[in-house]
N, C-alpha and C positions, 0 to 999 in steps of 0.2 A: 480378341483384343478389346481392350475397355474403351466404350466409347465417351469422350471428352467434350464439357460444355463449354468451357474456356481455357484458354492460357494462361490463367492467374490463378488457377487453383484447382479443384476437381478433389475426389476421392484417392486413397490412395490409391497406386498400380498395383495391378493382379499379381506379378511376378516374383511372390512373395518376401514384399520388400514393408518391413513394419515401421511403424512412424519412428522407431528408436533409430532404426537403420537409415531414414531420409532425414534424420536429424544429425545424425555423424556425418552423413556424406556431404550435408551443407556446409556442417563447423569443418569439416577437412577441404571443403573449395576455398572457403573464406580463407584459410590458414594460409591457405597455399598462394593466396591473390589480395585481395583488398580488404580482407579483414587483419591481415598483419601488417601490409599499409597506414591504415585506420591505427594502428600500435603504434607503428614508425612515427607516424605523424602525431602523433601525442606526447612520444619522449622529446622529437625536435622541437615542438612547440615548449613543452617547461622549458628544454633548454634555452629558449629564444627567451623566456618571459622572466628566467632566473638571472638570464646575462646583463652586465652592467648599457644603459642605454636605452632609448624605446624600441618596437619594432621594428617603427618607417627607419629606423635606423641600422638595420637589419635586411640582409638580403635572402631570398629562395632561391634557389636557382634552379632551374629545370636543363633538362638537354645538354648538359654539361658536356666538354671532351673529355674523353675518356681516354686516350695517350697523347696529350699536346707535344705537337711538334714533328708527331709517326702518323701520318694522313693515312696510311692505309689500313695500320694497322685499327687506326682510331675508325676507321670505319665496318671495318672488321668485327670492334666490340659495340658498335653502334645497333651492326643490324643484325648482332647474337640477342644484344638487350631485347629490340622489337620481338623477336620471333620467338623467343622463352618466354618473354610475358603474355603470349599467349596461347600456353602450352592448357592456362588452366579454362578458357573457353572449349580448348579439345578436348576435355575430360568432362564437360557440361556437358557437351555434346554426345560423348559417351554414355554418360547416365540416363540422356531422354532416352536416346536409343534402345539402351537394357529395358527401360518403361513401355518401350513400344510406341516411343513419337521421336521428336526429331527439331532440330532448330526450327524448322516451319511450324511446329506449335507455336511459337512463342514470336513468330513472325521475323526472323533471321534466314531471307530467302533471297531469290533474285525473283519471285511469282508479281510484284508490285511497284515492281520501279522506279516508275513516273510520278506516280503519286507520293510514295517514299521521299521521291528528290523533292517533288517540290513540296510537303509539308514540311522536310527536313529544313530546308532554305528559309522558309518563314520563321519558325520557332528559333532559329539563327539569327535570323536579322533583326528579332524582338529582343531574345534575352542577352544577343550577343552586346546592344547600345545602353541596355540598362545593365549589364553586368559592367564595362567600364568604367561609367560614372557609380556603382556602386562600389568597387575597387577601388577608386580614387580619393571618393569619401572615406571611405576606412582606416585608407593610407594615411588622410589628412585627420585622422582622429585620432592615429596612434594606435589603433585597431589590428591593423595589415602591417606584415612583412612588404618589404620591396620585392614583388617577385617578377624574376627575370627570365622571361619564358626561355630562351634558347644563349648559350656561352659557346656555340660551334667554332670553330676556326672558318676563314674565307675560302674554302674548299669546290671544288665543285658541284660536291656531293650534299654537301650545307643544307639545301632546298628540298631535293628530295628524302632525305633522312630525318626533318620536319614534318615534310607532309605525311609520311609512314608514319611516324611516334602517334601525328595526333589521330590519325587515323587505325594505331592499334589502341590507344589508352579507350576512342570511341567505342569502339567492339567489348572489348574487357570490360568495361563499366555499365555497359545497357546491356549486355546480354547478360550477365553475372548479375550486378546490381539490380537488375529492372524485371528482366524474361524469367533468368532461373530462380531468382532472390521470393519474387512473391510465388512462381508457382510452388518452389517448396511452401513457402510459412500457408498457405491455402489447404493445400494438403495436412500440413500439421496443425490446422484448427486456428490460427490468428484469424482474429475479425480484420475485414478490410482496412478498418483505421489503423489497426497495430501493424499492421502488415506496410502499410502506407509510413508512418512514424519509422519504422525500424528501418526502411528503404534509405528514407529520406538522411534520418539520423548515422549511417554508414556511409552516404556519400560525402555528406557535411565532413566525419571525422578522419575520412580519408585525405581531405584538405587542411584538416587542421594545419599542417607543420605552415600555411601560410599565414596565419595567425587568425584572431575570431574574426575576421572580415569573409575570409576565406571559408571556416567553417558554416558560414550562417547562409552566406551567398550561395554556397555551394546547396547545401541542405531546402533553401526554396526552392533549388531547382528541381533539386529532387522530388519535392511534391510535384512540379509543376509537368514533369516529367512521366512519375508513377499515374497521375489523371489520367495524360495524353494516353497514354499507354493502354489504362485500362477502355478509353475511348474505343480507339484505332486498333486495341489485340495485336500490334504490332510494334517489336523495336527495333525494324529497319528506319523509320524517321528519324528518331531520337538516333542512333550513330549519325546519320546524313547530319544532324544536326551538330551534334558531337562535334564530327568531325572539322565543318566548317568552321564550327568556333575556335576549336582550335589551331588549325591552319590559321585562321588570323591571329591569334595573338601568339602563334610563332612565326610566323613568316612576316607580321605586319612591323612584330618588332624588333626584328633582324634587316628590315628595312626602316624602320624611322627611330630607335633608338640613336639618341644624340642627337639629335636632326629636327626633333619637336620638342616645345617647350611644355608642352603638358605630359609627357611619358616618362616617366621616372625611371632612373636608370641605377644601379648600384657604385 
């Protein structure tokens, strides 16, 4: 078995797998996950910038119900949606395996913990105060959609089918985006810069449909992210991270929408 100096790149695997073949099997992950995303969010966004009005005058919506008024059934399609969108991390996972490694290359373990929790909770509590006030800016520039992190009904389920979404979109996006995204383009010859831009540049577009506030925001985290990453060789942090943040700003606004005077509501 070939032995590996990092999780962001290396030689290709023995298993006779050629750079054509690790170049289909990336463009067929992205297809299937966050690079048709990145498409979606591109046609909603002209739609948004074609349509009579500005942005802030324009809503996203996230977490939408999905049969209003049928609670079980809506939860039903709730926690089909979670668990298929992460059909395409199981197929990453697949692929290290045929290479002869494993999610714990690319540091997707339970081997770190504590450390994971708490670098996750800092990188959280930094970009989660300046991503607000950068989203607000935006809004107030005409930049940003109104985006509405969660439309649930008052269910009981409401809570935990929040803290699941954001807890799958974390996984999906650092493990895809960040773990498998650079160690393929490594393998196929991008310098760390281009590998770094093309990261960074896919997560931004996969935000686009919220408008450029959302693209740009989204996209320095991404640098800020693919750094930490190649620091730490791990993106169990960045999900801990992930996920926190999004737990706030689905569960923070399922709580104080209407109720504060600075959170915009649609």
């Amino acid at each position: 078995m070939q032995a590996e100096a990092s999780p962001v790149g290396g030689s290709i695997p023995q298993q006779g797998l050629s750079r054509r073949m690790l170049r289909t099997e990336t463009l067929l992950v992205l297809a299937l996950s966050l690079g048709a995303s990145a498409l979606s969010a591109l046609i909603s966004f002209i739609g948004s910038v074609t349509r009579p009005g500005g942005l802030k005058d324009q809503a996203a919506t996230m977490n939408a119900s999905a049969a209003p008024g049928r609670p079980w059934l809506d939860l039903a399609w709730q926690l089909f949606g979670i668990t298929t969108a992460l059909v395409p991390v199981a197929l990453v996972a697949h692929f290290l395996l045929r290479e002869g490694t494993s999610l714990r290359t690319i540091g997707f373990d339970r081997t770190r913990p504590w450390p994971d929790l708490g670098r996750g909770a800092a990188i959280a509590a930094v970009i989660g105060s300046t991503g607000i006030a950068f989203y607000l800016a935006a809004r107030g520039l005409g930049f940003n959609l109104t985006v509405v992190p969660e439309a649930l009904p008052a269910v009981w389920w409401k809570y935990p089918v929040l803290i699941l979404s954001a807890i799958q979109n974390a996984v999906l996006e650092e493990v895809i985006v960040v773990g498998y995204l650079l160690r393929r383009m490594g393998q196929l010859g991008w310098t760390p810069t281009a590998a770094l831009t093309g990261s960074a540049v896919l997560r931004g577009s996969y935000h686009l449909y919220q408008g450029i506030g959302g693209f740009v925001g989204n996209m320095v985290m991404g640098v800020v992210f693919v750094y930490l990453y190649r620091r730490w060789g791990r993106v169990g942090p960045l999900v801990v991270a992930h996920s926190l943040l999004d737990i706030g700003a689905f569960v923070g606004y399922a709580l104080l929408a209407g109720k504060v005077g600075w959170l915009p509501t649609a």
